[in-house]
N, C-alpha and C positions, 0 to 999 in steps of 0.2 A: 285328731284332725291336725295338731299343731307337727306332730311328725312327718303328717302326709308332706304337709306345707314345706316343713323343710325339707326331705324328699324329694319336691319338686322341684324346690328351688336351684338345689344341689344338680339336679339332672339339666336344667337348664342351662348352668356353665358348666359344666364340662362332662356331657353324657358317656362318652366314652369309657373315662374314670371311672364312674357311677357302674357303670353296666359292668365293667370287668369286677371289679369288688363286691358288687351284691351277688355275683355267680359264683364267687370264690365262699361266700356268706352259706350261698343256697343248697349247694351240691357238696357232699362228702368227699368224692372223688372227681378228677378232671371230666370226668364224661360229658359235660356240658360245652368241652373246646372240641369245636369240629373243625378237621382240613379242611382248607377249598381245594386241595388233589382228590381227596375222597369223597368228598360233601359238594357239591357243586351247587346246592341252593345258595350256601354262602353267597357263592359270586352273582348268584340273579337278584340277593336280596339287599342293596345299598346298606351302609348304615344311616341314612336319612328315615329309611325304611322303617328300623328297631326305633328311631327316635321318634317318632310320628307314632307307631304304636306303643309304646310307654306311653306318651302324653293322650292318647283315648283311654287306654286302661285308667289313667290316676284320674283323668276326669270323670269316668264310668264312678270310679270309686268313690269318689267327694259328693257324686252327686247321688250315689244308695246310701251314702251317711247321712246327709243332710235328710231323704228322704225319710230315712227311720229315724233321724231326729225327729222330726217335724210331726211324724207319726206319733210317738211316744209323747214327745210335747201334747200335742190336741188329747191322744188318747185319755194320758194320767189327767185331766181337766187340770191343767198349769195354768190355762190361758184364762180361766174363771177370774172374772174381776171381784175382787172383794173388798168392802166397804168399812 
């Protein structure tokens, strides 16, 4: 969780950055750099666009962690008070 967090954080000032270096991280080969001469979603897709959908994705993610925390908490009886 504490990586996600930093993750986040890091995406928040300076998404750009972020974005090109976890793609250089993700993909073996350039394949993931598209023309906007050949690709022309590029140009319909802002990049406010990619940053708006990262920030759903990481909160989608925090929020099935916390849930399977939460799961596994109650499940293993953690929550049992003992005297």
């Amino acid at each position: 969780m504490s990586i996600l967090a930093v993750i986040l954080t890091m995406m928040l000032v300076n998404f750009p950055s972020l974005f090109i270096t976890s793609h250089y991280w993700l993909f073996a080969k350039m394949d993931w750099v598209l023309n906007p001469r050949v690709d022309p979603i590029i140009l319909l897709m802002p990049l406010s666009f990619f940053t708006k959908l990262f920030i759903v994705w990481v909160s989608l993610v925090f929020f099935f962690l916390a849930v399977l925390w939460g799961y596994l908490h109650f499940a293993t009886g953690l929550t049992k008070f003992r005297l």
